[in-house]
C-alpha positions in Angstrom: 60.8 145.8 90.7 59.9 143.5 88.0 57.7 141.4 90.5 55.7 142.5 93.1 52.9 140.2 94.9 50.9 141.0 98.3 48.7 138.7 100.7 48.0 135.6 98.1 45.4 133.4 99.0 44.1 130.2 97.6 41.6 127.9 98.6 40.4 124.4 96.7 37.1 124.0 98.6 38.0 124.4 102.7 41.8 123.8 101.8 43.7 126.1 101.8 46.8 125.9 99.5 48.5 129.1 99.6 48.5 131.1 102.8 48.3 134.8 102.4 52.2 134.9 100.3 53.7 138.0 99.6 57.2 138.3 97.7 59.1 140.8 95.8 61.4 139.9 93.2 64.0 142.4 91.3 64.6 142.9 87.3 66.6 140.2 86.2 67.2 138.3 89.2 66.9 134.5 89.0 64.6 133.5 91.9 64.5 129.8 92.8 61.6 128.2 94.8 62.1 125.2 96.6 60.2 123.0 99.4 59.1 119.6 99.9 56.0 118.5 97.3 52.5 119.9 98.3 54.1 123.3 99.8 51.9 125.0 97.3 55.5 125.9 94.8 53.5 125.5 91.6 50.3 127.2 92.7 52.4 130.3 93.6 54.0 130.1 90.0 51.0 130.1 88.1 49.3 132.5 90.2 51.9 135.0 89.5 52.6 133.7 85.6 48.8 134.5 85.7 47.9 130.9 84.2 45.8 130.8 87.6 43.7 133.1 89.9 44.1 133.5 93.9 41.2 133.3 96.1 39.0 136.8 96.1 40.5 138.9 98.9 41.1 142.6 98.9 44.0 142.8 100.3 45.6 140.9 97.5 47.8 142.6 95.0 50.1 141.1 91.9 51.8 143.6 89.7 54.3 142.7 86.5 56.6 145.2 85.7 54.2 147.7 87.1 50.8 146.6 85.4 48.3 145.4 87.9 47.8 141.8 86.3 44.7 141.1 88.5 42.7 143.7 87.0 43.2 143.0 83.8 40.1 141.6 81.5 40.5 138.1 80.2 41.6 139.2 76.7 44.3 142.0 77.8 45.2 139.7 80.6 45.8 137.1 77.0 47.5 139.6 75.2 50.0 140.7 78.1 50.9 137.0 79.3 51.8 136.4 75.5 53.9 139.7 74.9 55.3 139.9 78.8 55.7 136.1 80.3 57.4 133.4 78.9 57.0 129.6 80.1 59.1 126.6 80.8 57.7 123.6 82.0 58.7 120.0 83.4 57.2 118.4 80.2 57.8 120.5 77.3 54.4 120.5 75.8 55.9 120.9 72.2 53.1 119.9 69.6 54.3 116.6 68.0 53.2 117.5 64.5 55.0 120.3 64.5 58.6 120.9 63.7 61.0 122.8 65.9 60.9 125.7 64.4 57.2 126.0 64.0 56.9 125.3 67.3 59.0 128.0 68.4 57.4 130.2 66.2 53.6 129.7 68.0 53.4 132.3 70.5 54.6 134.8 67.9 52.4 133.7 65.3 49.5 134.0 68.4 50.9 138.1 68.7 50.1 138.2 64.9 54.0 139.1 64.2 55.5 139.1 60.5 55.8 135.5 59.4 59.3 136.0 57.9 61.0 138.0 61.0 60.0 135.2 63.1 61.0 132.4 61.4 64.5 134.7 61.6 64.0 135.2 64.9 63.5 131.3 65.7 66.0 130.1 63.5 68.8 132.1 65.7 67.1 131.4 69.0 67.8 126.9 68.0 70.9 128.2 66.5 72.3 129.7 69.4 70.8 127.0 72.0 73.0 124.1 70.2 69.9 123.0 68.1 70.9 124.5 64.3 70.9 121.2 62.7 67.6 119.9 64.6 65.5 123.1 62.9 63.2 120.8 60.6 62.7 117.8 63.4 59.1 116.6 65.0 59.7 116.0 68.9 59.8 112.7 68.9 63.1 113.0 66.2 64.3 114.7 69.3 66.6 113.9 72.6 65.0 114.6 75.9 67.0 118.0 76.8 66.8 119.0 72.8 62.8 119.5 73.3 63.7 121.2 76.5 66.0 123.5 74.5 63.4 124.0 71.8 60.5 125.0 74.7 62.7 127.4 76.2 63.8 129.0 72.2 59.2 129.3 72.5 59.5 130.8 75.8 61.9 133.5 74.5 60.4 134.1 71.0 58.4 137.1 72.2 61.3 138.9 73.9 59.5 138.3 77.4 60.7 140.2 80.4 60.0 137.2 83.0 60.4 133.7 82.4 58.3 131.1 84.8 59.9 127.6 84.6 58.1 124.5 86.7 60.8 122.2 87.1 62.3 123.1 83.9 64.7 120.1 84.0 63.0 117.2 86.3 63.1 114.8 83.2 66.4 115.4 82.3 69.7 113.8 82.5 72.0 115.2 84.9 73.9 116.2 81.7 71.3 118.2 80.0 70.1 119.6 83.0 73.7 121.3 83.6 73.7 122.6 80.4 70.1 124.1 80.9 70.7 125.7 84.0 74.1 127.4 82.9 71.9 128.6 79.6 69.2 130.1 82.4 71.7 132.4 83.7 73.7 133.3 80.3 70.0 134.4 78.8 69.9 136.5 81.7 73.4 137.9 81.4 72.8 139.0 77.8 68.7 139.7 77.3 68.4 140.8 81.4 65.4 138.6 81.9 64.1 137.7 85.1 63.4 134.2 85.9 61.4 132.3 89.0 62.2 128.9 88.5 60.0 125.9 91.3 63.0 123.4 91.4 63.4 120.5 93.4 67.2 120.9 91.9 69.4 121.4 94.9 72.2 122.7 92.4 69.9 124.7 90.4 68.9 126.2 93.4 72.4 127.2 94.9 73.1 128.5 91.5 70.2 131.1 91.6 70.5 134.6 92.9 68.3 133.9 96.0 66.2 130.8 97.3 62.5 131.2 98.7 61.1 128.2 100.4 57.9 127.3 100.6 56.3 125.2 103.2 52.9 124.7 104.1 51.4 127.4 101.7 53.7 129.9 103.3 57.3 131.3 102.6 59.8 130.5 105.5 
């Protein structure tokens, strides 16, 4: 079990946005999570990405490839989101004075790897996502589902086993979204990573292994 989360809770003030959820997911199975807009999708996803806390209760439990993510201290916790979990979001939050390729290389540089190997590393990651002549471009030298490309080379530069993506292609084209969502489940096919994707895609969805929905703070 690469995912495995019990009773979470989470309350802003006397609301209560997630309503005791519990879900299981499997090594390298690509897990879509779908509902209408307040149903609490993104909560759940950076609860279990661990960019978030749930509500103190002690019956809840979250556990990543079998650590027990709750109890780690803020620094671990720091160091095993940047080795274990990788990040996709709706806007791709690339730095714009940065090129491609040294934004790529971020999260690696932040895990204090060798300088050269990474900038190896990156350079095939753009390569092999279609971006080999973009390597040495700013952001804004870049097309909408490029950037999207090049955030999702940053989210695999550490070799992550899980991938959280918050709708990974809501500003795209319906072009570049295709061509992201087949790329979702050919990195899967040949690095076996598991991804949980909040999608308001109806075809991303029916493409992925199994659909939760979320309504209300609860899974139906």
């Amino acid at each position: 079990m690469m995912i495995k989360a019990e009773k979470i809770h989470k309350f802003y003030g006397s609301l209560e946005v997630l309503k005791g959820v519990s879900l299981n997911i499997q090594r390298g199975e690509i897990v879509a999570i779908v509902g209408p807009s307040g149903a609490g999708k993104t909560t759940l996803l950076q609860i279990l990405g661990t960019l978030d806390k749930p509500s103190e209760n002690k019956s809840t439990s979250i556990s990543i490839n079998q650590t027990d993510v709750l109890n780690l201290k803020s620094k671990k916790l720091a160091k095993f989101r940047n080795q274990h979990i990788g990040f996709i979001f709706q806007f791709h939050q690339l730095l714009p004075e940065f090129t491609a390729l040294e934004n790529v290389c971020i999260p690696a540089f932040i895990a204090q790897k060798n300088k050269k190997e990474t900038e190896k590393d990156a350079t095939e990651l753009l390569e092999f996502l279609g971006l080999k002549d973009r390597i040495h471009h700013k952001p804004n030298e870049l097309s909408g589902g490029e950037q999207q490309r090049v955030a999702v080379a940053r989210a695999l530069i550490n070799k992550p086993q899980v991938i959280f993506a918050d709708e990974p292609s809501g500003n795209l084209d319906t072009d570049s979204a295709k061509h992201l969502h087949q790329l979702f489940f050919k990195l899967r096919d040949m690095f076996g990573q598991t991804f949980v994707i909040v999608t308001h895609n109806r075809q991303l969805a029916n493409m992925a292994d199994r659909k939760i929905e979320m309504i209300n703070g609860a899974i139906v």
